[in-house]
N, C-alpha and C positions, 0 to 999 in steps of 0.2 A: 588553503591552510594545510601544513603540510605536519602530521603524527609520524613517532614513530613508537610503536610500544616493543619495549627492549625488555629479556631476561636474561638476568646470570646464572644457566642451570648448575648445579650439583657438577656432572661429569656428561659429555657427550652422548653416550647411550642413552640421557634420560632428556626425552622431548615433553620437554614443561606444557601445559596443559593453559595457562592461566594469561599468555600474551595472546592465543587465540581464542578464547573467548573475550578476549577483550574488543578484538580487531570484530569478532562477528558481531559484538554487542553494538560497535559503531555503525557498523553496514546497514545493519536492522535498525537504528533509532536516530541516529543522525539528522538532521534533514540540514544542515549544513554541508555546503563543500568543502569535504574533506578525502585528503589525499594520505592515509595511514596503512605501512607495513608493519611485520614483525621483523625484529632484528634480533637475535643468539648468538650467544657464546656462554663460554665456561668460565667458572672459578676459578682456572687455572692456566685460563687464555693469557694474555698480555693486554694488559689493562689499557694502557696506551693508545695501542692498535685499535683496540675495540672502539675507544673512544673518538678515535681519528675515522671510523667508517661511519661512525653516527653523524660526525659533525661534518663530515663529508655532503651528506644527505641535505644538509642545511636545514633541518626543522625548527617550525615555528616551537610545538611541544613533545617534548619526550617524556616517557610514563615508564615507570618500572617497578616489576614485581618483585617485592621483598619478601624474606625469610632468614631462619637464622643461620642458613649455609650460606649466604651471598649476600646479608648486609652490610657488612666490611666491605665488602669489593664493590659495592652499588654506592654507597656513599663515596666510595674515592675516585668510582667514574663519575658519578655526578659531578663533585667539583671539580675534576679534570675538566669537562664539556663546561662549566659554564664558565670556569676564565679562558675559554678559546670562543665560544661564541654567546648571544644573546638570547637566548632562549628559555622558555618555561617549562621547569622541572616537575613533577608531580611523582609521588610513589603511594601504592597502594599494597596489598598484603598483607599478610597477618602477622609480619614483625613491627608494623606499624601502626597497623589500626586500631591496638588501643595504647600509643604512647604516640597522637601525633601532634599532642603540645609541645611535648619532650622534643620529638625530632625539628619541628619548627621553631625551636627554642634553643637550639645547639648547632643546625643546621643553615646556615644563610641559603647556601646554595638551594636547598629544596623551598619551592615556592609555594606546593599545593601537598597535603594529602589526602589522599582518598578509603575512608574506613568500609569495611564489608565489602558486598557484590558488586562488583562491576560494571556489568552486562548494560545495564540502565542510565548509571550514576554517573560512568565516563562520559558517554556518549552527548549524555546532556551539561557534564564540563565542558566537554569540547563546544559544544553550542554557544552556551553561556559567553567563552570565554570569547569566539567569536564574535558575538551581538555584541559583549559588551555590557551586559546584562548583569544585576546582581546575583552573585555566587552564592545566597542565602537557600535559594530554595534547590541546592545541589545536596539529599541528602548523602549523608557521609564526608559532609567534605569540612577538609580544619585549613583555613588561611590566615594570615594576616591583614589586618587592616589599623591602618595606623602602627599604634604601640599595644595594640592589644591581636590575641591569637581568636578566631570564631571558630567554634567548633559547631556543626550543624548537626542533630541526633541522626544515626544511621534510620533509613525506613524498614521494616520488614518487607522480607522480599516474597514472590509466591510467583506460582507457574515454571513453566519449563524455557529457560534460557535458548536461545537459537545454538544450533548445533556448530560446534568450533571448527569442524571438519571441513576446508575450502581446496581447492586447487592448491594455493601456497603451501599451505601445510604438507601435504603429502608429499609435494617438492622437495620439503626441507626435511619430513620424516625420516630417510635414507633407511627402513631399516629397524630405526631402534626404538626401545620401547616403550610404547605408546600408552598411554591413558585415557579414560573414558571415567562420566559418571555417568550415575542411574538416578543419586538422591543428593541432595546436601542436608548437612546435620547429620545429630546423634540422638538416640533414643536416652543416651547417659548423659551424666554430666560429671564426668571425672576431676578432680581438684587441678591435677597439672596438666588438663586436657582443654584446648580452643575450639573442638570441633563442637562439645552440644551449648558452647555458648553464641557461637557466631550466627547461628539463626536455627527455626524450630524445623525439626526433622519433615522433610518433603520427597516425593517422589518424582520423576521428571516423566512425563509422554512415555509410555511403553514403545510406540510405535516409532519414537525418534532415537527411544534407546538402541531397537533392532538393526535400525537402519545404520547409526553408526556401530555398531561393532559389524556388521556385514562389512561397510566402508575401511575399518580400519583392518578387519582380516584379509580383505583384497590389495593392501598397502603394500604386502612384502615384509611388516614387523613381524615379528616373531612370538613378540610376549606384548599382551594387553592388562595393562592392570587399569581394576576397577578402584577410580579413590577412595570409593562410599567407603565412611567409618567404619559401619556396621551394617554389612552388605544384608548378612541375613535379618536383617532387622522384622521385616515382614516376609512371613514363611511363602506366602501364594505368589507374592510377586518377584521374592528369588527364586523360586521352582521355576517360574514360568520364563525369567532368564536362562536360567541353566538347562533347562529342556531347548529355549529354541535353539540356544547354542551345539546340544548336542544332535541335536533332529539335522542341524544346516553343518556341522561336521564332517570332514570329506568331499562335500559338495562344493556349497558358498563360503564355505571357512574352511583354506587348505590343511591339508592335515600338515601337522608340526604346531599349528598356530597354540600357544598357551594363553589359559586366564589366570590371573590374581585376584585374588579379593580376602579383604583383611572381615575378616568374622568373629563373633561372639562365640565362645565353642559351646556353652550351658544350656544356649537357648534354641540349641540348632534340634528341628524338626526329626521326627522319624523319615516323614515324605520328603524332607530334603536328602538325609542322608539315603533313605534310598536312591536317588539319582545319582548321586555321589556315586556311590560303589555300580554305578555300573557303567562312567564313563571311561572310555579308552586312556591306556595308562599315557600321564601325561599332558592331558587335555587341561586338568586344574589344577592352581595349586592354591594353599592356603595357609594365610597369615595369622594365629590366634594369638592376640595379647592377654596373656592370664595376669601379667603385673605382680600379684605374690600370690599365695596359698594361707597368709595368714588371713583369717576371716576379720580380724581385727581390724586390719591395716585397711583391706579393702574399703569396712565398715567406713573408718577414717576420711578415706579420699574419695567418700560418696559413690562407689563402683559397689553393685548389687550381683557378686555372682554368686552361684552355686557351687563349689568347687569338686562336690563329691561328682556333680553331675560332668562338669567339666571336665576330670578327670577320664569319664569312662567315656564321653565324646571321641575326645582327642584319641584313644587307645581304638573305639572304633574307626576313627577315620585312615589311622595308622594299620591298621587291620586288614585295609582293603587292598594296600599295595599299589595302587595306580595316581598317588597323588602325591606330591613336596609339600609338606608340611612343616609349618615353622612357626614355632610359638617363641614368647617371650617374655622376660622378668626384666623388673624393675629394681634399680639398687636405688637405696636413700629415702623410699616410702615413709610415712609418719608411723611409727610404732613399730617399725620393723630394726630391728639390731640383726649383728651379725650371723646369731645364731638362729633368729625365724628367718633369717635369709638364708639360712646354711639347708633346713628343713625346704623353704621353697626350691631351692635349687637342686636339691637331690628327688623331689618329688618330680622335678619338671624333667631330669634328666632322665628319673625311672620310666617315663612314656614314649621314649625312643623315635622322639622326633626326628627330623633329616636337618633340623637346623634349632637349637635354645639359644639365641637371643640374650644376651645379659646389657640392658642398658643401664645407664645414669638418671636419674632425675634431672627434670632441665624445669629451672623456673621461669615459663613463659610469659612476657608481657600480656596482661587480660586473663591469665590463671589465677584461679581463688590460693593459691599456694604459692601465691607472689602475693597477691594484693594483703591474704591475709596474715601477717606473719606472727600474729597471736597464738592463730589457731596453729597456723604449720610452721614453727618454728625451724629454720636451717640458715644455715652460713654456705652462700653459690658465689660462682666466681661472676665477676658483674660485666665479663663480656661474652657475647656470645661463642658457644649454646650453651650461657648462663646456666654449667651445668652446677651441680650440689658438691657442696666440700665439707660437708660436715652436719651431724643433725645432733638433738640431745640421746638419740639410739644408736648413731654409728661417726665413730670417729676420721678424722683425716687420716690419719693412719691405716684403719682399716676401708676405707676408700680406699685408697693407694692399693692396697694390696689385691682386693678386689679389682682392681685396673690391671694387675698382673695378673688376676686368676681369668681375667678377660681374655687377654691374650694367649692365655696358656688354650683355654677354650674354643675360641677365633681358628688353632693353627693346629691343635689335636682334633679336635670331634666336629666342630662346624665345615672347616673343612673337606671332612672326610676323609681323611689320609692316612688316621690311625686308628680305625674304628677296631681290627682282628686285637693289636696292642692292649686299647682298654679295655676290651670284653675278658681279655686276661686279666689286667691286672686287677679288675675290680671283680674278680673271681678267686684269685690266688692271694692276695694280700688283704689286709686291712684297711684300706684307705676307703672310705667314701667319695662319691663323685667328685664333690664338695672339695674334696680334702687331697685330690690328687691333683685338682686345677691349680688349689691354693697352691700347694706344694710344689709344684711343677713353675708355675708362673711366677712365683716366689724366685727359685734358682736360675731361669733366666732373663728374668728382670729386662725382657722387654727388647733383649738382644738379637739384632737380627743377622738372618745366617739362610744357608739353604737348607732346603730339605733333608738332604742327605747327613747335613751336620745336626739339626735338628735332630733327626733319629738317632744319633752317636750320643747326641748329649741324654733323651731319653734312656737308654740302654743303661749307659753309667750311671745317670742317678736312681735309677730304681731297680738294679740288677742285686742289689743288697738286700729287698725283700722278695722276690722270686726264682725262680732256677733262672739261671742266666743264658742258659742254650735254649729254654722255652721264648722265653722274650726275644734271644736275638732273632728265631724264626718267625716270632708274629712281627716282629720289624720290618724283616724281607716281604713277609707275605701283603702288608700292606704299603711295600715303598712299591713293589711290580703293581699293585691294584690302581697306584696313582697315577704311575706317569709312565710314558712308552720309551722315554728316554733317557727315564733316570738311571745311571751309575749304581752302583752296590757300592756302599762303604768297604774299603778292602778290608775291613775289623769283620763285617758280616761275611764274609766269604771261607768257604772251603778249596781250596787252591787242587789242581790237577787230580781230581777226582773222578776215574777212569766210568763208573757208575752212571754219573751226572753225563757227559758224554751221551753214552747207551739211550740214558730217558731222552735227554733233550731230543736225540735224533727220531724216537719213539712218537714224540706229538709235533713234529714238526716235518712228518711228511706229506700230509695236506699243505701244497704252498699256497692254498687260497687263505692261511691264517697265521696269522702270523703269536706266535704262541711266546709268553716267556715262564719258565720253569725253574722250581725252586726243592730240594730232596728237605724233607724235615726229619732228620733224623731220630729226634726225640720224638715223635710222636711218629715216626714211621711212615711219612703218610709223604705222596707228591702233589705239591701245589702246581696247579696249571692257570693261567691269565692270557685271555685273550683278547688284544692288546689293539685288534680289529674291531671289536666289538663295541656297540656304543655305550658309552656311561652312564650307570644308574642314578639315581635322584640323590646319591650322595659321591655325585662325582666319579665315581670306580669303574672299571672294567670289570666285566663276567671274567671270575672266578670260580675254579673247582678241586675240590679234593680228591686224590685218589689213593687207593693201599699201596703201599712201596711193595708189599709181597705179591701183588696181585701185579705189577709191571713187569716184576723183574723176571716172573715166570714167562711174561710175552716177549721178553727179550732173546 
């Protein structure tokens, strides 16, 4: 019997996690002859092709992980492979697992699917389907039989899954970035969230969690993220993660290697955050979903934070300097309108994140904010990622616009490209954070252009509220801090200026660096970038300022 468990990831850097635990759940429980690989590609591969190396393979079944980045493209290789060969189809995943009447009901080509964890429930498909055996006692599993669909209740799951980590994998790892759990579940249960519904919060083997991140830092990845929801969910046994990780630092875990892990910021420990502040810069980084800062809204969508507390977390952890920080907001919340979103966003923006986050509301198949729509009343669009178009608090209109203040966001501040600019202008004008995205994203409407022209059009539209030779220089000062090869707008430029000359030869006679220099004449001051130097956690080169009075006397 010949498997092949296949995913359509996201983008090539991101080595899906969920076709090898599948493959090791086989290994481990199988006790049928069975001959199953993992086979990858992307969203963006050639559907065709992909399809043609499956059916290549000649498998008896093929199994594939859904989601709602790759269920469109998994449904059209599907029935691509089965009018080319004769085989049983099966999908598993959380874009399916709780609509798998719906899929078996609109889908011919899918035969089987499979609801919750895998690790168990495949392996004894695969059995089943072998013997020949009724597929009744497969929990999780929804087939046809006859004219009617049997859905069989999911079982709870418990203990620790065998470790996905084999020979193949790291084959196919090349590099990119790698995933690991520690727990599955959530201690919440968020309205538009599948993680604290798909089973009850558990911890996996300490001692098989060590082993793989040792394994996966010896791979040659780069960056490891943890998927756990809520990493720091239990304070003793994420210390005692981030301690081994930092004790085997250098040693068993090369230095460069980075962690991820998505955290609760309200509930995070003293004893963790000491740890925190004293790993090497770089070492972690972390993802905080605050969702809004209305306590309302929170109240609403069953999410229990503290936000006072939250607030002064995240401001310490940003305090420490040695870690990528990246939190994020939720647009389309129940009880949230434009203007508590206007308040959340400029609160989130005031803690000087390295990256805020502005997403959509997406109404997930198995979310209480799908199922219920009494309670959470919104108009989404009905394909995937089934994002929100409307609520009785925020219009499509202001959706829309919010979609350009995304953008404006995305390409000014997440970036990092134009951070000296906004520290300007929301210094010297009137606009709030809020209100310079809007405004900003509002005028170019989404148009895309390079950087260089980007910064031109910045200049223009906002050169009406501040001195216009301040701006044109925080412009310069952040197009050198981006990139080593960008161009100066010739509008930015002061042309044969005998001065400029003098400096530049001034910090450019060390030729072990390679320097680019900018004279601010308004504020008198010379900017130096060096352009050798590695990038800081918002993308930049080391920058410094020096006195224009104080050069020109070395000259």
């Amino acid at each position: 019997m010949k498997v092949i468990i296949a995913c359509l990831n996201s983008k090539y850097i991101h080595a899906s996690l969920a076709p090898w635990c599948l493959l090791s759940g086989v290994r481990a429980y199988s006790v049928a002859p069975v001959e199953a690989r993992v086979m990858e590609a992307t969203i963006n591969s050639d559907i065709s092709n992909f399809a043609e190396q499956i059916i290549n393979e000649k498998p008896d079944i093929v199994s594939f992980s859904s989601y709602i980045w790759n269920i469109e493209k998994t449904l059209e290789l599907c029935e691509f492979i089965k009018q080319k060969i004769n085989c049983t189809i099966i999908l598993g995943g959380p874009e399916v697992s709780y609509r798998a009447k719906n899929v078996l009901e609109n889908y011919s080509f899918v035969d089987f699917v499979l609801s919750g964890e895998g690790e168990k429930s495949f392996p004894l498909f695969i059995d089943t389907y072998i013997n020949k055996e009724n597929f009744n006692k497969v929990r999780g599993l929804s087939y046809r039989e006859n004219e009617n669909i049997i859905s069989i209740p999911e079982e709870e799951c418990t203990g620790t899954p065998p470790s996905p980590y084999n020979e193949e994998f790291f084959d196919n790892l090349k590099g990119r970035i790698s995933y690991i759990e520690a727990s599955r579940g959530c201690p919440y249960r968020c309205a538009f969230c599948l993680s604290g519904r798909c089973s009850p919060l558990r911890f996996f083997d300490i001692e098989q969690v060590r082993n793989d991140i040792l394994k996966l830092s010896q791979s040659g990845t780069k960056t490891i993220k943890f998927v756990d929801r809520t990493f720091n969910a239990k304070a003793d046994r994420t210390n005692e993660i981030l301690e081994f990780i930092l004790s085997n630092y250098g040693s068993k875990i090369p230095e460069g290697t980075c962690f991820h892990f998505e955290i609760a910021g309200d509930i995070l420990k003293d004893s963790t955050m000491e740890i925190l502040s004293k790993a090497p810069k770089g070492v972690f980084q972390l993802e905080i979903g605050m969702q809004s800062f209305n306590e309302e809204t929170l109240k609403a969508i069953n999410r229990k934070t503290d936000t006072q507390k939250l607030i002064e977390n995240i401001k310490k952890l940003i305090s420490f300097g040695n870690m990528h920080i990246h939190i994020d907001l939720i647009a389309g919340l129940t009880g949230e309108g434009i203007e508590s979103f206007e308040r959340s966003f400029d609160i989130g923006y005031s803690l000087k994140a390295n990256m805020l986050q502005m997403g959509f509301l997406k109404l997930l198949y198995g979310a209480q904010m799908r199922e219920n729509s009494e309670k959470y009343p919104c108009e989404f669009n009905e394909n995937p990622p089934y994002e929100v178009t409307s609520t009785p608090w925020l219009s499509n209109d202001e959706i829309q616009a919010l979609k350009k203040c995304e953008d404006a966001l995305e390409r000014m501040y997440n970036s990092g490209r134009f951070l000296f600019t906004l520290d300007y202008l929301l210094t010297e004008c009137d606009f709030t954070p809020f209100k310079i995205f809007m405004a900003f994203g509002n005028e170019i409407d989404g148009n895309k252009m390079s950087l260089s022209d980007y910064a031109v059009h910045i200049y223009y539209y906002f050169k009406e509220y501040v001195d216009p030779e301040r701006l044109r220089e925080t412009l310069i000062c952040d197009l050198l801090s981006s990139s080593s090869a960008l161009q100066i707008p010739e509008l930015f430029k002061i042309k044969n200026d005998p001065l400029y000359k003098k400096v530049k030869k001034h910090f450019t006679q060390d030729k072990t660096k390679l320097n680019k220099i900018a004279i601010l004449y308004k504020t008198e001051k010379v900017f130096v970038v060096n352009q050798w130097s590695q990038k800081d956690f918002n993308g930049r080169y080391v920058s410094n300022f020096y006195n224009l009075s104080d050069i020109v006397q070395l000259l």
